[in-house]
C-alpha positions, 0 to 999 in steps of 0.5 A: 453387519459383523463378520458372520453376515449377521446384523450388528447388534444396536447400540444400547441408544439406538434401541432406547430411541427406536423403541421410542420412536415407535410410542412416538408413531403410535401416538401420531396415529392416535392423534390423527383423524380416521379415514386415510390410511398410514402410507395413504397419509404419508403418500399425501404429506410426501406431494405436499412437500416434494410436488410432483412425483414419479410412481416408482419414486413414491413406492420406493419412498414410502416403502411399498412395492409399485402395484400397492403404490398403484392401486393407492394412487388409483384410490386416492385419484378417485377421492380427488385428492392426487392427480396423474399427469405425463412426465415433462421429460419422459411421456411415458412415465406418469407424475402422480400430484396432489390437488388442492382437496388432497392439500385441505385435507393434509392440513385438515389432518395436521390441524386436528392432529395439533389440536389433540396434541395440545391438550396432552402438551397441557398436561407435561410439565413447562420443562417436559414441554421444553425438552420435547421442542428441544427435540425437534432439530434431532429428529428432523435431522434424523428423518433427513438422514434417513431420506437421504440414505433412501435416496441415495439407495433409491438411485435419486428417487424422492423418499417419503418419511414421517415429517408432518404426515 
């Protein structure tokens, strides 16, 4: 923020990247089988890699209020691909996991997604090839960053994001 209480303006980089960012995303949901919503997607990748998590802490992750997360969760329980279960530490609150259906079908989604990819990767050049998994520390690094800062916002609650949805 700047002294009037407004957003800083961003840096001409980090327009460039954002904005790159955002053909990137794009591209992942072209890329990516029908049949899961974005934020039902990154929910089920979010289980996959972090286990079992509070509801409040995959609203807050995701970016969503807790009656969406409520209902999503409620839908992908009945599809069979999470579960709920008491909090070890706390029986009132409930842990939402992913089953062994909901780890197939993110692998699945991952695998399809991979194969698209590597018809558009056989199109770049050998370099543009290069560069892109030169790439890949700077953006894990960023989601990380980005995690990081939710968490810390979030109290310590688990932050979702865009690794390997």
């Amino acid at each position: 923020m700047n002294t009037t209480g407004s957003p800083a303006e961003p840096s001409p980089r980090a327009a460039e990247v954002s904005a790159g960012l955002e053909r990137l995303l794009g591209l992942a949901r072209r890329l990516s089988p029908p049949g899961l919503s974005l934020t039902a997607a990154a929910t089920m990748a979010t289980l996959e890699r972090s286990g079992p998590l509070r509801l409040t802490a995959l609203a807050a992750g995701e970016g969503v209020s807790q009656p969406a997360m409520t209902q999503l969760v409620a839908r992908l329980e009945g599809q069979g691909l999470v579960t709920r279960c008491a909090d070890p530490l706390d029986g009132r609150a409930v842990h939402v996991a992913i089953t062994d259906a909901g780890r197939d079908l993110v692998a699945g989604r991952r695998a399809v997604r991979a194969q698209r990819l590597s018809v558009l990767l056989a199109e770049l050049s050998p370099a543009d090839q290069d560069a892109l998994a030169a790439a890949l520390p700077a953006i894990t690094a960023l989601a990380r960053a980005h995690q990081s800062e939710q968490s810390s916002a979030a109290g310590g609650l688990a932050a979702g994001g865009l690794e390997q949805q």
